[in-house]
Phi, psi and omega in degrees: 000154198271149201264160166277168194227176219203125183240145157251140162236198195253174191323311185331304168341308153069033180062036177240342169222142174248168188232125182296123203264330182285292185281329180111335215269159210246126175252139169263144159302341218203169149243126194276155187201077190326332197268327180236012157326139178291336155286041165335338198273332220112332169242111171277151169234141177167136183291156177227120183253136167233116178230155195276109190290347173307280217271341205053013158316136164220136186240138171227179171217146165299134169240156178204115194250134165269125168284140172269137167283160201225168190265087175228044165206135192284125169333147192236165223221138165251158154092330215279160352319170171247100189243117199215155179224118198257144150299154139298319191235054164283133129353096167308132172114009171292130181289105177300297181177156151234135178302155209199126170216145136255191197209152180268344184295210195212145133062206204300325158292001179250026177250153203200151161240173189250128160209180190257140174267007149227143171314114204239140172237349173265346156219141148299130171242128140314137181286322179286301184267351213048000168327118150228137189272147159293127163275311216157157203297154212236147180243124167272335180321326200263317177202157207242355167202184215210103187249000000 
């Protein structure tokens, strides 16, 4: 018969995961938040211990958990307001200014486009780059700004 074996795990844990001391099996503790987390990269580390309650043989292993990221943080604007002063008789498609925002999240959750949020005819924004354009010739006789 198999003697039972006793799992532990080591400081590194930090209390963020526990362990069936019986079964082995490794639980999380805490709720995890990859972006302000003491695993900020995304990774735990921490040894896992097995001893033979017979023999006191003991054995470990490194565990290593990948935190996944999730879209949970919204883009941030650097810079903003965005404030500029246009000519009357600048040209359409004059580069006005740009906008510049990040986001904290990885990959594919950390991508965004640039739009505007009410429907605009006097300037264009790249979706991409955030670039705003001059859209068409601006009259100060007819209106003197522009939000």
């Amino acid at each position: 018969e198999n003697n039972p074996i006793t799992y532990s795990l080591g400081n590194a844990a930090n209390g963020l995961f526990t362990i069936d001391s019986n079964a082995g099996i490794i639980r999380a503790a805490a709720v995890f938040d990859r972006e302000n987390g003491p695993g900020s990269d995304g990774w735990y580390r921490f040894i896992v211990k097995a001893k033979d309650s017979v023999s006191k043989i003991e054995a470990s292993a490194t565990v290593i958990i990948e935190i996944l990221d999730i879209n949970d943080n919204a883009p941030i604007f650097k810079n903003a307001p965005y404030t500029a002063t246009v000519s009357e008789n600048a040209n359409p498609g004059l580069l006005i200014a740009t906008a510049v925002a990040s986001d904290n999240d990885i990959g594919i959750n950390a991508q965004f486009t640039f739009s505007f949020e009410d429907k605009q005819t006097m300037f264009n924004i790249s979706k991409v780059s955030g670039r705003i354009t001059l859209a068409k010739s601006l009259d100060y006789e007819k209106k003197t700004s522009h939000f």
